[in-house]
N, CA, C and O atoms as a GROMACS GRO file, in nm:
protein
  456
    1UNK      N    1  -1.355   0.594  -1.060
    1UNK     CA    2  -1.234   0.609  -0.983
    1UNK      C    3  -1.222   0.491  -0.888
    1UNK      O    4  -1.316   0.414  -0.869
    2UNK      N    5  -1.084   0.477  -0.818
    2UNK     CA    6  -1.092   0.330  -0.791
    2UNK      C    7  -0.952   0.373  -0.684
    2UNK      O    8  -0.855   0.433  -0.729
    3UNK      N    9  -0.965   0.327  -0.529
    3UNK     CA   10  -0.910   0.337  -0.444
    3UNK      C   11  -0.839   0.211  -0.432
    3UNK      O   12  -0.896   0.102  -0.427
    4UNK      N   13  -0.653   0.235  -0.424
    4UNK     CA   14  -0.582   0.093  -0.406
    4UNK      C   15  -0.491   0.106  -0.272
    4UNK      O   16  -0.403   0.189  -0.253
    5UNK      N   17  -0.524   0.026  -0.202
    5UNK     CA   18  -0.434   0.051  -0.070
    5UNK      C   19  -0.341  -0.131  -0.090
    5UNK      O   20  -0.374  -0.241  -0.135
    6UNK      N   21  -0.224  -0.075  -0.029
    6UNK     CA   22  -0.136  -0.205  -0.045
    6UNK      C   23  -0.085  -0.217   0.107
    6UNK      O   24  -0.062  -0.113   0.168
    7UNK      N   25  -0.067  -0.342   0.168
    7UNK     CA   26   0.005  -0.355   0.287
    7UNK      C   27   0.147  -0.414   0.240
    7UNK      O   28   0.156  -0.476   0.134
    8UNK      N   29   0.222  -0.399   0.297
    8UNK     CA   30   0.372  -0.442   0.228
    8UNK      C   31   0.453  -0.424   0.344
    8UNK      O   32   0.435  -0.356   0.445
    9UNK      N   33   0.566  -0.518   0.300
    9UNK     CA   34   0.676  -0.499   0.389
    9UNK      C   35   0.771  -0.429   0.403
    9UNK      O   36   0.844  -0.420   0.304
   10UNK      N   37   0.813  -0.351   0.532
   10UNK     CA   38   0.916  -0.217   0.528
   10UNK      C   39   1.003  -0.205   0.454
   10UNK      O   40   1.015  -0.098   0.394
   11UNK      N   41   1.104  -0.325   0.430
   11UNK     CA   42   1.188  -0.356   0.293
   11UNK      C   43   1.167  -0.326   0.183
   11UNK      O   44   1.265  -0.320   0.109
   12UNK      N   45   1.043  -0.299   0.132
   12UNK     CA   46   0.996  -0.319   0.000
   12UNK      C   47   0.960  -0.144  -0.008
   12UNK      O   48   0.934  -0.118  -0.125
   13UNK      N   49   0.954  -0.072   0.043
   13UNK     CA   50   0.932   0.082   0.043
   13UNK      C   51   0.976   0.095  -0.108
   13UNK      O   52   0.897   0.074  -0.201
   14UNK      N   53   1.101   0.130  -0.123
   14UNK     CA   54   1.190   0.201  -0.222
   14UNK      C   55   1.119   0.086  -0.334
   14UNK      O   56   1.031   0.152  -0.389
   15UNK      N   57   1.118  -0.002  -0.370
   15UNK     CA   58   1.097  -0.128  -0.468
   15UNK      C   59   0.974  -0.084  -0.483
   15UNK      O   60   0.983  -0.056  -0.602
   16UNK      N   61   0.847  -0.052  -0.451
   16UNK     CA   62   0.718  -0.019  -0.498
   16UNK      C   63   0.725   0.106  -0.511
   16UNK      O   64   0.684   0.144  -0.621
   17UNK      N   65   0.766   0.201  -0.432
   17UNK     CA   66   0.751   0.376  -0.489
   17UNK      C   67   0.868   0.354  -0.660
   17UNK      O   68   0.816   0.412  -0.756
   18UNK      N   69   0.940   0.316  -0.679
   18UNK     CA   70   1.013   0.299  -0.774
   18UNK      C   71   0.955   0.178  -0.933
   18UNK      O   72   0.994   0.164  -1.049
   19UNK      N   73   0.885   0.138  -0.877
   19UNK     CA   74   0.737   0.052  -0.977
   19UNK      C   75   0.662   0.186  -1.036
   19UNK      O   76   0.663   0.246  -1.144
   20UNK      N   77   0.600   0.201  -0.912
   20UNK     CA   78   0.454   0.308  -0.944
   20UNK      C   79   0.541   0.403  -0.997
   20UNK      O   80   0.516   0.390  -1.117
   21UNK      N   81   0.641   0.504  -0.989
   21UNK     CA   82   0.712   0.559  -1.078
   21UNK      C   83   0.761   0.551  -1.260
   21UNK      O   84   0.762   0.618  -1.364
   22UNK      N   85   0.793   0.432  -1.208
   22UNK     CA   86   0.781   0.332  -1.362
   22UNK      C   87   0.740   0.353  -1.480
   22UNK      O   88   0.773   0.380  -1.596
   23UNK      N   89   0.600   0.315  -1.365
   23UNK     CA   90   0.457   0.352  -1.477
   23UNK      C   91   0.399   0.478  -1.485
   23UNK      O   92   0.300   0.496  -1.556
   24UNK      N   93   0.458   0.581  -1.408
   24UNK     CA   94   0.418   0.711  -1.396
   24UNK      C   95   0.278   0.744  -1.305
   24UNK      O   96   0.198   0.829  -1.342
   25UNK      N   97   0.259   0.655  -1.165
   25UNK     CA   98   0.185   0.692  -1.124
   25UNK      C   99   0.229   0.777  -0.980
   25UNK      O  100   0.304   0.747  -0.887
   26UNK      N  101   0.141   0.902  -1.011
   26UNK     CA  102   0.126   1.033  -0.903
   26UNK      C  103   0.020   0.993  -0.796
   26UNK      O  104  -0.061   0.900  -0.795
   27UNK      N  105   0.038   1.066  -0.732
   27UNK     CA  106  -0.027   1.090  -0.608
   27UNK      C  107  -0.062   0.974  -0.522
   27UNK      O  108  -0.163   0.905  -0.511
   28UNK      N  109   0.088   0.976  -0.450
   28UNK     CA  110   0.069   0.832  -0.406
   28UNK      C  111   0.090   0.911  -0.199
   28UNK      O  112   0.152   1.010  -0.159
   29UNK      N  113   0.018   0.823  -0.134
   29UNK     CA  114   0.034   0.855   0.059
   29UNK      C  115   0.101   0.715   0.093
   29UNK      O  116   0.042   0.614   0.055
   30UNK      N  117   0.196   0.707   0.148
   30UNK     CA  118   0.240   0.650   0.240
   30UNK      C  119   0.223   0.659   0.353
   30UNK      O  120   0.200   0.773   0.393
   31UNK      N  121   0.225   0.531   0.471
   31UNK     CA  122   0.178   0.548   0.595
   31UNK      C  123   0.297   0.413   0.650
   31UNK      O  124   0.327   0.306   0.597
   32UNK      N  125   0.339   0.476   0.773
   32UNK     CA  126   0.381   0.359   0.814
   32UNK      C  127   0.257   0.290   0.927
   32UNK      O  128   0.169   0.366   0.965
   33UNK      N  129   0.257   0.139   0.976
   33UNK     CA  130   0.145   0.085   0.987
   33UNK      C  131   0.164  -0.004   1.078
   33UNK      O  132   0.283   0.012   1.103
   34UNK      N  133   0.122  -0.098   1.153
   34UNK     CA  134   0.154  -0.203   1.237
   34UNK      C  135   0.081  -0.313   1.175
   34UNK      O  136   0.043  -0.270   1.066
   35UNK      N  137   0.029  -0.470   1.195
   35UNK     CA  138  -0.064  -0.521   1.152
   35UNK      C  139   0.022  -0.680   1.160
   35UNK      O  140   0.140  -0.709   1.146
   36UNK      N  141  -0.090  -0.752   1.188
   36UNK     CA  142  -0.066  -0.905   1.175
   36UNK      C  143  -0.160  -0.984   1.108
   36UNK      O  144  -0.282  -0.986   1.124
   37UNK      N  145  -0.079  -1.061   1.015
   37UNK     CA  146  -0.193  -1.202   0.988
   37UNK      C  147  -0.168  -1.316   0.979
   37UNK      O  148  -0.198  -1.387   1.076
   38UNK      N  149  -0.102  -1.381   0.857
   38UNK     CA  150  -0.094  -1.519   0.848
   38UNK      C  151   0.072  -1.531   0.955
   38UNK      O  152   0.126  -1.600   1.042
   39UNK      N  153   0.092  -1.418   0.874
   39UNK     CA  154   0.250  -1.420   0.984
   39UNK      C  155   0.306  -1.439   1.109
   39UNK      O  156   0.412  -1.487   1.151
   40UNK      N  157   0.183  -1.374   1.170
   40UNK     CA  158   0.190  -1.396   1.336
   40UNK      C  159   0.259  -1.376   1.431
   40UNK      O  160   0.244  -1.407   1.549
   41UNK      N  161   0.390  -1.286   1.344
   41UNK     CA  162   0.471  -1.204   1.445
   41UNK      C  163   0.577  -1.308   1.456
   41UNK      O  164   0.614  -1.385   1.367
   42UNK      N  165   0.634  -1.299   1.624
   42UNK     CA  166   0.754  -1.384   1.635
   42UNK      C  167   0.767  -1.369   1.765
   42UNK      O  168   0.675  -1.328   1.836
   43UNK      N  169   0.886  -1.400   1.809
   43UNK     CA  170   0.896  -1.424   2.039
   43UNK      C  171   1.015  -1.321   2.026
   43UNK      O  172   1.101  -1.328   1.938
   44UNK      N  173   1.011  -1.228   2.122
   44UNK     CA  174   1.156  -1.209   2.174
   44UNK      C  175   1.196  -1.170   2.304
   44UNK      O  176   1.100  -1.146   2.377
   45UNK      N  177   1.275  -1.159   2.341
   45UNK     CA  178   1.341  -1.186   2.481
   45UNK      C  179   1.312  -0.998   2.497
   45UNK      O  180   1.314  -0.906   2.416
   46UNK      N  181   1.291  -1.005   2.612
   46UNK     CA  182   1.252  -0.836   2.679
   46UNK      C  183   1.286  -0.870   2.853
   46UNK      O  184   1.214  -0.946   2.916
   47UNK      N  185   1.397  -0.804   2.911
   47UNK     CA  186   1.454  -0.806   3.007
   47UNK      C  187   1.408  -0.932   3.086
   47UNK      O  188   1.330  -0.950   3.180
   48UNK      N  189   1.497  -1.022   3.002
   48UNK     CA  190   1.485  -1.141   3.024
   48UNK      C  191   1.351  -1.300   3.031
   48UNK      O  192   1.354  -1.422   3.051
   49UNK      N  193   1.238  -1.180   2.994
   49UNK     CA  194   1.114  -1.264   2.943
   49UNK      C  195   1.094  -1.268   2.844
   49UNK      O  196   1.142  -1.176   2.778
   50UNK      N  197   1.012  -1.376   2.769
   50UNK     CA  198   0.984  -1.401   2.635
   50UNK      C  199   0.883  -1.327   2.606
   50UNK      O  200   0.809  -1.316   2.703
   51UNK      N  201   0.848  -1.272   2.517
   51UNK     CA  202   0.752  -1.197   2.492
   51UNK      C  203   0.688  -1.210   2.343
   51UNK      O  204   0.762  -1.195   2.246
   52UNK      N  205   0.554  -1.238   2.327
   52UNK     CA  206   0.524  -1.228   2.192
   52UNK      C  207   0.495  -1.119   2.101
   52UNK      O  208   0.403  -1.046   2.139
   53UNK      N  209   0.572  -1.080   1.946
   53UNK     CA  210   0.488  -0.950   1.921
   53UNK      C  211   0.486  -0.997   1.792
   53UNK      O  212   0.564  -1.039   1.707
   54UNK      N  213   0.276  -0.959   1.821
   54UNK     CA  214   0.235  -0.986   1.742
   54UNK      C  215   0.220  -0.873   1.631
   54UNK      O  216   0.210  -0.902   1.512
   55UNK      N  217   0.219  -0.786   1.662
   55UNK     CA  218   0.194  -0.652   1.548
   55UNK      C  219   0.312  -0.620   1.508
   55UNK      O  220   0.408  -0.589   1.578
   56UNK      N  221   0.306  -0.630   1.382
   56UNK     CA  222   0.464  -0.648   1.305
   56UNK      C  223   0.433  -0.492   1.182
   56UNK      O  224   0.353  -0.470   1.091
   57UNK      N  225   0.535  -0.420   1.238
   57UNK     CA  226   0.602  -0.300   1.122
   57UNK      C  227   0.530  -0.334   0.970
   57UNK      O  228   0.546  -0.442   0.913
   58UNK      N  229   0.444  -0.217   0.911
   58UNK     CA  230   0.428  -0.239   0.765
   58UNK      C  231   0.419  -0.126   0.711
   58UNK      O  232   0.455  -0.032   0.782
   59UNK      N  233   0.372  -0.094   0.577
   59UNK     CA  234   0.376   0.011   0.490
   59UNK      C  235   0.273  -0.003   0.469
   59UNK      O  236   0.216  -0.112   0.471
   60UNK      N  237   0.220   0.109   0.442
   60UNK     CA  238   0.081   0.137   0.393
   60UNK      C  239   0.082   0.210   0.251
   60UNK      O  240   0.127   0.324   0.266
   61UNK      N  241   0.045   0.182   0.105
   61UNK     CA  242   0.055   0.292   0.005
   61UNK      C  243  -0.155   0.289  -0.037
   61UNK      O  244  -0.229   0.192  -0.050
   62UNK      N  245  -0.177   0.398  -0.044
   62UNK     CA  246  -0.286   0.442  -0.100
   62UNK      C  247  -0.286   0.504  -0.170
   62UNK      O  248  -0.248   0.617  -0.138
   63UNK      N  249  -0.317   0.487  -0.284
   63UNK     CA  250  -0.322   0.564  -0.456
   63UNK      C  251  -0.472   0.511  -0.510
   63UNK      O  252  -0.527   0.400  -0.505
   64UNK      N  253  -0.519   0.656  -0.570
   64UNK     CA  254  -0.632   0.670  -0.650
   64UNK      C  255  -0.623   0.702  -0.788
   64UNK      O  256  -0.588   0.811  -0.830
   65UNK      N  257  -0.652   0.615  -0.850
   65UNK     CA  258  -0.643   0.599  -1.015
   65UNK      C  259  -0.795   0.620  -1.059
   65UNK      O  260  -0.897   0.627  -0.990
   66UNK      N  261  -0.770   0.629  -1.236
   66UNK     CA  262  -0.943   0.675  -1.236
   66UNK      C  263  -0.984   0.582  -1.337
   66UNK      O  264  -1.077   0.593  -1.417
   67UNK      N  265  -0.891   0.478  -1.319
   67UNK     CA  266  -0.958   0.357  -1.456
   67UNK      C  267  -0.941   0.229  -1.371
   67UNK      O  268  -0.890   0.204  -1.262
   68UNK      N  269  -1.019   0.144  -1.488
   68UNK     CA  270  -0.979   0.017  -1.451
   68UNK      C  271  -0.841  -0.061  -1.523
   68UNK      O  272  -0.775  -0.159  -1.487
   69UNK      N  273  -0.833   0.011  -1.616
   69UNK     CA  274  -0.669  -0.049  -1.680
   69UNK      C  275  -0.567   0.016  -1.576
   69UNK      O  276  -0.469  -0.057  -1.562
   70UNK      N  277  -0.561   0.131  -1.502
   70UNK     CA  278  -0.486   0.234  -1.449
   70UNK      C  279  -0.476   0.109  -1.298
   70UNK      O  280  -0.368   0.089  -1.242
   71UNK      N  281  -0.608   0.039  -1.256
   71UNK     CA  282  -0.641  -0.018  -1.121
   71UNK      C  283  -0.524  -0.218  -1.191
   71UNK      O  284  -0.480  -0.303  -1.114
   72UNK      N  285  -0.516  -0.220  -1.302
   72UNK     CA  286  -0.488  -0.340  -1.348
   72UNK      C  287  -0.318  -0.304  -1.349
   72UNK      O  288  -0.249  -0.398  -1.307
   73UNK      N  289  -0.264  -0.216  -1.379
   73UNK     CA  290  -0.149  -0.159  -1.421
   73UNK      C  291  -0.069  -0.121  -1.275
   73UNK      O  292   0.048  -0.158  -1.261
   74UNK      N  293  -0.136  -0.050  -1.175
   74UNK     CA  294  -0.079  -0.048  -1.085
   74UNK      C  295  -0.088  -0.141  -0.992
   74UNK      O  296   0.019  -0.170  -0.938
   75UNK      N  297  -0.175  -0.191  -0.960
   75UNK     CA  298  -0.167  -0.345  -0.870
   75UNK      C  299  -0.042  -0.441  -0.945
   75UNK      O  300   0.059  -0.465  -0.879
   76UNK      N  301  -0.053  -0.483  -1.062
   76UNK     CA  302   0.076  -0.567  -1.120
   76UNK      C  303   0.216  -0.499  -1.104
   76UNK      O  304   0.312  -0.569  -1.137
   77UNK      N  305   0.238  -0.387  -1.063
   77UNK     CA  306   0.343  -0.272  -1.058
   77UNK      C  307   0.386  -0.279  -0.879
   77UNK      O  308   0.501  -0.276  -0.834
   78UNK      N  309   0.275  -0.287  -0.810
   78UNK     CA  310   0.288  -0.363  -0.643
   78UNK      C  311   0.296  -0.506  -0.635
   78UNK      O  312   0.363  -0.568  -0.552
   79UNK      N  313   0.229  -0.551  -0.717
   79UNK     CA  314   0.254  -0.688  -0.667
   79UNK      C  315   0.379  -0.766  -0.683
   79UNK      O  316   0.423  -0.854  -0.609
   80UNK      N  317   0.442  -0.704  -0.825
   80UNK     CA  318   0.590  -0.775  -0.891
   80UNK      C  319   0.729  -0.724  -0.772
   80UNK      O  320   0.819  -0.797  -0.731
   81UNK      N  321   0.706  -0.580  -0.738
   81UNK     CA  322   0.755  -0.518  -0.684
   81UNK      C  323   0.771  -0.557  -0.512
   81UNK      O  324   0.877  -0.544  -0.450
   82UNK      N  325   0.644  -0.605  -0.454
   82UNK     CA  326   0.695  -0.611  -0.320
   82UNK      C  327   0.704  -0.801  -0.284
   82UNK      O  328   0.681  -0.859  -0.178
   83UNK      N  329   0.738  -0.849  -0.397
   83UNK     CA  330   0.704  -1.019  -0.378
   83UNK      C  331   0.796  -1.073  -0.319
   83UNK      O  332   0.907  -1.038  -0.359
   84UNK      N  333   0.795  -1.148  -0.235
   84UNK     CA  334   0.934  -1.240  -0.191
   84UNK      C  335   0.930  -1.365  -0.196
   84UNK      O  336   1.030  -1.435  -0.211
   85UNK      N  337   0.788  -1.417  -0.180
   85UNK     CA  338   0.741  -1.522  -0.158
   85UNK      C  339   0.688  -1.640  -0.049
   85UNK      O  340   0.640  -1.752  -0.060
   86UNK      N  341   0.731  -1.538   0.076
   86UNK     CA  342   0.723  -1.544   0.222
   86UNK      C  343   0.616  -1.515   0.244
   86UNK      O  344   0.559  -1.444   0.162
   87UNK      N  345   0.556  -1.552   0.346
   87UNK     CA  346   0.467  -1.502   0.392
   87UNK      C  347   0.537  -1.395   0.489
   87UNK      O  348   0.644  -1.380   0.548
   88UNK      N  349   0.384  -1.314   0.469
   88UNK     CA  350   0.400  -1.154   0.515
   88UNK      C  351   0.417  -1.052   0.420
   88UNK      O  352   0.425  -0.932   0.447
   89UNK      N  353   0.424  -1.122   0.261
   89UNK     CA  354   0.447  -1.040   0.174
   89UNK      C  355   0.374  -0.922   0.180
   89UNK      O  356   0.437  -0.823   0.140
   90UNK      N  357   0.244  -0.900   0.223
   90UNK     CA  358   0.130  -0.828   0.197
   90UNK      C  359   0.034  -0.853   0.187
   90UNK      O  360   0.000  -0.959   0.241
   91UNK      N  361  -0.104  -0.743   0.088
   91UNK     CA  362  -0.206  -0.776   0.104
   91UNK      C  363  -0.204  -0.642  -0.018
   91UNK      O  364  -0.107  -0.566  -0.023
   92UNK      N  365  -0.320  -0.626  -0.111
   92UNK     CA  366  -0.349  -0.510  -0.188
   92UNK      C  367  -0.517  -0.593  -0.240
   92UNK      O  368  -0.554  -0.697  -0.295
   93UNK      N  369  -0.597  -0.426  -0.161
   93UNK     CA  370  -0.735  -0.383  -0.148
   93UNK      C  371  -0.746  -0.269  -0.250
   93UNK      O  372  -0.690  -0.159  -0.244
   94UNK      N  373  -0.852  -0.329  -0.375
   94UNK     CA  374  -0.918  -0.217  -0.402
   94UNK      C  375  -1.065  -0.161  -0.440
   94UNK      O  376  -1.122  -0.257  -0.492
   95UNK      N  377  -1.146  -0.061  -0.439
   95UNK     CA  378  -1.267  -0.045  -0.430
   95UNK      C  379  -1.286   0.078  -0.499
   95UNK      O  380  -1.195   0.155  -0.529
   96UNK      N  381  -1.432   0.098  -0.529
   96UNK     CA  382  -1.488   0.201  -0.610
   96UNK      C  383  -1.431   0.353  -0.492
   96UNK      O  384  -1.415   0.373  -0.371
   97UNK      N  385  -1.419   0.417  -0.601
   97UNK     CA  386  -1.458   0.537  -0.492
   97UNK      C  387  -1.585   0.641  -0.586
   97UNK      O  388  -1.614   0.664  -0.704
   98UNK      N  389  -1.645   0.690  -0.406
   98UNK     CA  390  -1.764   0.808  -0.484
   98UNK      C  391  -1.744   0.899  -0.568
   98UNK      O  392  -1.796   0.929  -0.675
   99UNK      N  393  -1.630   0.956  -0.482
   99UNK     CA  394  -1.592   1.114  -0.539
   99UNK      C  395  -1.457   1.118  -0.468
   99UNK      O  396  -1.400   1.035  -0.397
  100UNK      N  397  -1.415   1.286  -0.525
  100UNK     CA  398  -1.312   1.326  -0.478
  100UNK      C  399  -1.294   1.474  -0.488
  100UNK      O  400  -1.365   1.521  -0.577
  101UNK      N  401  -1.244   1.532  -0.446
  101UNK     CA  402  -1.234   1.703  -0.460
  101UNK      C  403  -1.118   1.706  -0.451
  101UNK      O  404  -1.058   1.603  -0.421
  102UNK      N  405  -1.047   1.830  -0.474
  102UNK     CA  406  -0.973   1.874  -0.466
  102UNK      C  407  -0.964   2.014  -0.399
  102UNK      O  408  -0.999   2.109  -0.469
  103UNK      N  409  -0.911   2.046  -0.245
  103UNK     CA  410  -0.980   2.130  -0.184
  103UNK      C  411  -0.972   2.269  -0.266
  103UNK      O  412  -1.073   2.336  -0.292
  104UNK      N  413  -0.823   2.310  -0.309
  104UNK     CA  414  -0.808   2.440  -0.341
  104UNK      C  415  -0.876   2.502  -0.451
  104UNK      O  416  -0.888   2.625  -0.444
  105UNK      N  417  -0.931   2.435  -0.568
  105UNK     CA  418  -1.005   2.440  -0.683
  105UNK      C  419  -1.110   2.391  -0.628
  105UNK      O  420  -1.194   2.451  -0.695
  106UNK      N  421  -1.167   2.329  -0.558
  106UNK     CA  422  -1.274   2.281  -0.583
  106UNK      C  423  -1.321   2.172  -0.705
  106UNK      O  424  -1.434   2.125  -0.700
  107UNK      N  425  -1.236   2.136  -0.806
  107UNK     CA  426  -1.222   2.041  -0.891
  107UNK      C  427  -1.317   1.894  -0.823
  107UNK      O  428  -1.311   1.856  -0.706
  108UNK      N  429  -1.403   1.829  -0.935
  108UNK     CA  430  -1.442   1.700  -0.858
  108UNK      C  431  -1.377   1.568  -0.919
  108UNK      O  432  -1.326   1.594  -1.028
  109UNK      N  433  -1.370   1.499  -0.901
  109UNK     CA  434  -1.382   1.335  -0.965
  109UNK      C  435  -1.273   1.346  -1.070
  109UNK      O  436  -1.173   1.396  -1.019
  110UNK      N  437  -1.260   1.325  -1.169
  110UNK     CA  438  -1.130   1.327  -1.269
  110UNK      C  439  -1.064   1.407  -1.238
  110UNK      O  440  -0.955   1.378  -1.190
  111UNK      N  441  -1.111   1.568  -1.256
  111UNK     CA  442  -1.053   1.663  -1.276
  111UNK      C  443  -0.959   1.689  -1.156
  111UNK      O  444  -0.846   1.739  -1.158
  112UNK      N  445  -1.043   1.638  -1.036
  112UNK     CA  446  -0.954   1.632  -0.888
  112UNK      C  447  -0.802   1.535  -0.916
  112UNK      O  448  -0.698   1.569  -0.860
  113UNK      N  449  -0.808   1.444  -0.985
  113UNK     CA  450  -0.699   1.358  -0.977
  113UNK      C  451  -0.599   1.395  -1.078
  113UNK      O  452  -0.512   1.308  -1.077
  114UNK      N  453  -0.567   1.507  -1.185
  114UNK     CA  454  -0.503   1.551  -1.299
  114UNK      C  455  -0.453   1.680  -1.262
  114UNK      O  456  -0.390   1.748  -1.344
   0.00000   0.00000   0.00000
C-alpha cells in the first residue's frame, strides 16, 4: 500500500478531484493548508503598511492506493491536472504505508481499502 499526498493550488481543486475521478480513484481527504516554498508568497499593503505573507493558501489531497501501477496512475492524474507551469504549482509525496484498518469491520491492509 502506498500513501500519496499532493500540495496544489486552490484553483486546481475541481481539476484534480475530477482526474482522480477519471481514473476511478475513491477515497480521497482533502485539507485545506497554508505553506511556502520556492514561491515565497508576495507584499501587501495592510492599513497602510507593507506587509509580507509568506504562507500562501493550498490544498492538501491524500489518497491511499494499494499498488504501484495504482501509485503511477494517480500521481500522472495530479500532476497533468494541477500543472500551470508557474511556480507554486505544487509538490506530490509518496511512501510505503504499514497498514491500515478499517475501524467498523475491523478489515486490514487491502481489504481496508475495497
Amino acid at each position: 500500500m502506498i500513501k500519496i499526498e499532493a500540495i496544489v493550488r486552490e484553483e486546481k481543486l475541481e481539476d484534480v478531484k475530477e482526474a482522480l475521478n477519471a481514473i476511478e480513484v475513491n477515497g480521497i481527504t482533502v485539507s485545506q493548508v497554508m505553506g511556502c516554498g520556492m514561491q515565497k508568497g508576495y507584499k501587501e499593503i495592510v492599513r497602510g503598511s507593507e506587509v509580507d505573507i509568506t504562507m500562501l493558501p493550498k490544498i492538501k489531497f491524500e489518497i491511499v492506493v494499494s499498488s504501484e501501477e495504482w501509485e503511477e496512475k494517480t500521481i500522472a492524474a495530479i500532476q497533468s491536472s494541477a500543472f500551470t507551469g508557474n511556480i507554486g504549482d505544487g509538490k506530490i509525496f509518496s511512501y510505503d504505508l504499514r497498514g491500515v484498518m478499517r475501524i467498523r469491520t475491523k478489515e486490514k491492509d487491502y481489504d481496508a481499502l475495497n
